[in-house]
N, C-alpha and C positions, 0 to 999 in steps of 0.2 A: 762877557756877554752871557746873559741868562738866556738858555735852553727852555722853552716855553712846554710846559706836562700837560699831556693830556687826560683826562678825569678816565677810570677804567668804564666801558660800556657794559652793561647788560642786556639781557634782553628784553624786548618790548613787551607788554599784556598780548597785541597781538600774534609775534611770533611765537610766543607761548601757546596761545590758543592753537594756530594754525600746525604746531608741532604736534599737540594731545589729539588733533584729529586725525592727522594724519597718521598717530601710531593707535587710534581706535583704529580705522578702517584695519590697517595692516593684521591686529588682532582678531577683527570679528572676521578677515578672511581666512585666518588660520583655523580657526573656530569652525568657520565654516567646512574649510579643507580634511580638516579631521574628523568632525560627523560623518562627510560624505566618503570618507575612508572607511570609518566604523561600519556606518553602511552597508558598506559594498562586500565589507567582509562576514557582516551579518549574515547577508543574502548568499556570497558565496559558499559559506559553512551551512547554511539552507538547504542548497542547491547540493552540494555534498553528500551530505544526510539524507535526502527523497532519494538519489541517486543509488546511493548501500542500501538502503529498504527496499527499493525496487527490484536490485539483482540479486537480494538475498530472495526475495518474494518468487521471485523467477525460476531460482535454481532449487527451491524447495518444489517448486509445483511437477518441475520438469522431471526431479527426482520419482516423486508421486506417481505422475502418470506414464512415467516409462517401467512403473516396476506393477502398473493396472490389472486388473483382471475385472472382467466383463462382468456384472450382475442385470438381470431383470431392473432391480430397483434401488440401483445405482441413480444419482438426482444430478439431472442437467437441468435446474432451475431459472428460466430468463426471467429479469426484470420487464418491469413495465415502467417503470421510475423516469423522472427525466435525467436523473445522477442514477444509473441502474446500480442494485445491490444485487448480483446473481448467485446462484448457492451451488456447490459444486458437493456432491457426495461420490466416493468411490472406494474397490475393496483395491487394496495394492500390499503387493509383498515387502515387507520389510524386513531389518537385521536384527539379528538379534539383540544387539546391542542399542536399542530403538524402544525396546521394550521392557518391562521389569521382569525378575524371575518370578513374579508370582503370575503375572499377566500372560507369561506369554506361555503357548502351546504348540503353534508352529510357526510360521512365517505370514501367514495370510493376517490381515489387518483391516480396519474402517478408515477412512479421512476422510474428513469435509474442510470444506471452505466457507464462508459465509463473514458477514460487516457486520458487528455490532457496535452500539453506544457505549465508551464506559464513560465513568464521571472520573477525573483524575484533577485535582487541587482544585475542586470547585466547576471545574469547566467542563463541558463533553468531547470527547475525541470520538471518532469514527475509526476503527479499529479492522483490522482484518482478523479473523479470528482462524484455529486451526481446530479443530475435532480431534483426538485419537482417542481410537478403540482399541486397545493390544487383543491378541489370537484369539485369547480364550474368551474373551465375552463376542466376536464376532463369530467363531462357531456357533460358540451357544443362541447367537441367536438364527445363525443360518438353520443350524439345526431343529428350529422350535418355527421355521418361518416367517420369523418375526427380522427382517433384513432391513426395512427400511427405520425401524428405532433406534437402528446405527449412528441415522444419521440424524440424530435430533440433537439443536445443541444443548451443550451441558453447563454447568456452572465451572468443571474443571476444563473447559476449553481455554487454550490461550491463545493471547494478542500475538499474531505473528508481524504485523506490523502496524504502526500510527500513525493518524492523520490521511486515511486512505479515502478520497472521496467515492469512490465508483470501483466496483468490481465487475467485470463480465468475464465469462467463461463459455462459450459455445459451442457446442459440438459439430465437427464437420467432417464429412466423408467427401470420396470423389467419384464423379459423374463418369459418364463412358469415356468422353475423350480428357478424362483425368485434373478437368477443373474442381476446384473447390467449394465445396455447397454445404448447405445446411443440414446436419444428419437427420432424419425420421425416423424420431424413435421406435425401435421395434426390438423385441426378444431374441431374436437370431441372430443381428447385424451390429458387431458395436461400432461407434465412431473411431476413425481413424485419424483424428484430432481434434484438442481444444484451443479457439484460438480468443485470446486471451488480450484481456485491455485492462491497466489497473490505470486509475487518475491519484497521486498522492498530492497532496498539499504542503508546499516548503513553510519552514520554521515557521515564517513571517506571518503566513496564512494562517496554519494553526491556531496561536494565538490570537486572532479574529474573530474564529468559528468557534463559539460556546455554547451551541446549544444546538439539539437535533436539526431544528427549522434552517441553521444556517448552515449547516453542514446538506440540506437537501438543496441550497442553494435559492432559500428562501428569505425575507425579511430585510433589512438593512443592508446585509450584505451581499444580495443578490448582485449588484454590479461586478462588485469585488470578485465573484465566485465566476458568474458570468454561465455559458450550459456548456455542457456536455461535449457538443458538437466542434465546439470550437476551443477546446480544454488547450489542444497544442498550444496554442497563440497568447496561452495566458501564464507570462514569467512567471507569475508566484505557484504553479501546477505543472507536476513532472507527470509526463504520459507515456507507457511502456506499453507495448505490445509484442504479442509474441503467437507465435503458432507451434504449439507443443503435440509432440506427437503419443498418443496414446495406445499403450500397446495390447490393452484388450485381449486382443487371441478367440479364442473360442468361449463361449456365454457360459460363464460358472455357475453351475446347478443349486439349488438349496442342496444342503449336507449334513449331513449331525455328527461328522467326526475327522477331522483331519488327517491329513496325510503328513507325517510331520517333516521337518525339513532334514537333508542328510547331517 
């Protein structure tokens, strides 16, 4: 009795097809899955990054004006901006070690604060910028009168931090029954704090904003950027505030020679 063979099968044109599409989809969702990993990690290491500039930002200001001393024409400068750029000038004591051995003369010092433009591989960053003056040029000018050219910026100023949209720094005193209010400036009375809002801009954002106009929150990317008021609510912008106390003391005279430190 002959056992009857069957011929070996292969597969169909169809099931061929119906197999290649099925291992596209599989593919482009992997594809998929793995961008939106990248992603997520882009923006986390973003988010990261605005986060350490922020408390480095913080902890240098707080440094600054706990170690304050009071001038006349010390600069609480407010924006009018709708991304405010505020300017902060102040004399504050610092360390030795803060300072060069040729700079320094005692402990008293200039700082300012202030945003500038730089241009960095073609693009513009908004920049939080830092002032120092070491002892001896801030005598010499308290000395001669000349206090407030402390606080002009220089070309040796540096970036203290990038991608900063908005600076404010306000000075505030308190009322009789110990609320919080806006200091009025005046020669005798200094503020008994700054309180303090920076907007930075994550990774993401940065690279969007290339040019002064979109950094004011102007142009194309006005949506993106979105204002001021409502910075909290926008992922791609870390918003810090803070109410830093300034310690001022009693209103530091013009002088022409220091008292130097022990």
């Amino acid at each position: 009795m002959t056992v009857p063979r069957h011929p070996a099968r292969g597969f169909t044109l169809i099931e061929l097809m119906v197999a290649m599409a099925i291992g596209t989809i599989v593919l482009l969702a992997a594809v998929a899955f793995l961008g939106r990993g990248g992603d997520e990690y882009e923006r986390i290491g973003g988010n990261v990054g605005a986060e350490r500039e922020a408390r480095a930002l913080v902890t240098q200001l707080t440094e600054d004006l706990r170690a304050a001393s009071f001038h006349p024409d010390c600069v609480f400068e407010k924006s009018a901006a709708a991304w405010p750029l505020d300017r902060l000038g102040i004399l504050s004591l610092q360390p030795a070690d803060a300072q060069s051995t040729a700079g320094q003369l005692a402990d008293l010092c200039a700082v300012q604060y202030y945003l500038k433009d730089l241009t960095i591989g073609g693009k513009t960053v908004r920049c939080l910028m830092r002032g120092f003056r070491e002892s001896r040029d801030t005598f010499a000018a308290l000395g001669s009168g000349e206090a407030a050219s402390l606080f002009t910026p220089a070309t040796r100023d540096e970036p203290l931090a990038f991608g900063v949209l908005s600076f404010e720094a306000r000075p505030q005193s308190r009322d009789e029954s110990g609320e919080w209010i806006a200091w009025t400036r005046n020669e005798t009375q200094a503020p008994e704090a700054v309180q303090v809002r920076l907007v930075l801009a994550r990774r993401e954002m940065v690279a969007k904003l290339t040019s002064p106009g979109a950094w004011d929150g102007g142009g194309n990317t006005s949506r993106l950027v979105g204002t001021s008021a409502n910075a909290a609510n926008n992922r791609n912008l870390e918003v810090v505030t803070a109410r830093l106390l300034f310690a001022g003391g009693t209103p530091l005279r013009q002088q022409a020679s220091p008292v130097p430190s022990p």
